[in-house]
N, C-alpha and C positions, 0 to 999 in steps of 0.2 A: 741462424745467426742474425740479430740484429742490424741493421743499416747503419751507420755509421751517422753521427746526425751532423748535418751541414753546420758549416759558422754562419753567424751572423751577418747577413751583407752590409756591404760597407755605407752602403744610403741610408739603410736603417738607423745604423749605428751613428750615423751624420744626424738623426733625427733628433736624437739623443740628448747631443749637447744642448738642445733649448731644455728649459725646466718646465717639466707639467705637471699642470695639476692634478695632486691625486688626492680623491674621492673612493675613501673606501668602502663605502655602503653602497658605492655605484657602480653597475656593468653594463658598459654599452651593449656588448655583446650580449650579456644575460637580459636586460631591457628586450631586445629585437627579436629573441629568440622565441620569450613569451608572448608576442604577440604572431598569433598563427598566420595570419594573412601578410604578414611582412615578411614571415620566415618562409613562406613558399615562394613572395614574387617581391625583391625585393629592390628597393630603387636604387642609384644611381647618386652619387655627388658626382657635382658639373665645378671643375674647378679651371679657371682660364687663367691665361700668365697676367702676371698682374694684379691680380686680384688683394684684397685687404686680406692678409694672412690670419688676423685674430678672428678672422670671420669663420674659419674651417678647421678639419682637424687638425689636416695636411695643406701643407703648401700644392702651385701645380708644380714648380720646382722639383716638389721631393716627389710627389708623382710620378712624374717624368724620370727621376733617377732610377725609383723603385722599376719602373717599367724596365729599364733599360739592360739595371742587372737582370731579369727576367723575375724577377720578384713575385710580379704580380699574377704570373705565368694566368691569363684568360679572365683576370677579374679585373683588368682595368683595357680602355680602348682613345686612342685619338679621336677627337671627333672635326669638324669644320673648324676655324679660323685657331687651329691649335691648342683648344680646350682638350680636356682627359676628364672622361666618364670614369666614377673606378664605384665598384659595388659597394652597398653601403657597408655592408658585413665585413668586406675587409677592413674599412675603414675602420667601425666599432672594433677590431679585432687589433689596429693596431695601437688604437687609443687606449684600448686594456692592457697592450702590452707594454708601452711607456709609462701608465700610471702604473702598473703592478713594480714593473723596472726601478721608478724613480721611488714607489714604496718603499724596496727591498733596500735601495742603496740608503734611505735617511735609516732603515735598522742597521744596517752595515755602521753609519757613523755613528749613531747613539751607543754601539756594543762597544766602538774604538775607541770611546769618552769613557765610556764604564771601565774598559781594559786598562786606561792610564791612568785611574783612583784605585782600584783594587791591587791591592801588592805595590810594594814599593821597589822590587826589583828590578835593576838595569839590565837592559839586552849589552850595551857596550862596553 
């Protein structure tokens, strides 16, 4: 019998609310993977509190949240003066999953615009 699959954590879903860009001919993930030597030993974002957000994928904020709910469970770590290491692959991995997310949600409204031209019938 299949595992039941967990919700979505709540930091995640905090992520959310910003808008990102999405790029569909782009895979962070699929990028990193093709290349062999990054896919075996792969580095590290060093994100400190404070830092210029537009600079990263993730805040260290949302790091730190993601850590806490145990999100990150072994791919992200505190380091000196409160910085957070977090592997780069999760990172690509989450930036695919907001862009695929925010994808899905502009088809979700385009279908909702199409639904209220086709047929003129009222629900109330």
């Amino acid at each position: 019998m299949p595992q039941p699959r967990p919700p979505i954590p709540p930091a995640l879903l905090d992520m959310l609310k910003e808008v990102w860009k999405v790029n569909p001919s782009y895979s962070a993930w699929a990028s990193i993977r093709e290349m062999s030597d990054r896919r075996a030993d792969p580095s590290y974002c060093i994100l400190c509190p404070g830092a210029d957000p537009e600079m990263t994928t993730i805040t260290h904020a949302e790091a730190v949240a993601l850590m806490d709910s145990g999100f990150f469970n072994g791919l992200a770590k505190v380091q000196s003066e409160g910085k957070v290491a977090v592997k780069e692959h999760a990172v690509d991995a989450i930036s695919d999953f907001a862009s695929e997310t925010y994808a899905a949600w502009e088809k979700l409204r385009v279908r909702l615009d199409e639904a209220r031209v086709t047929g003129q019938a009222s629900c109330g």
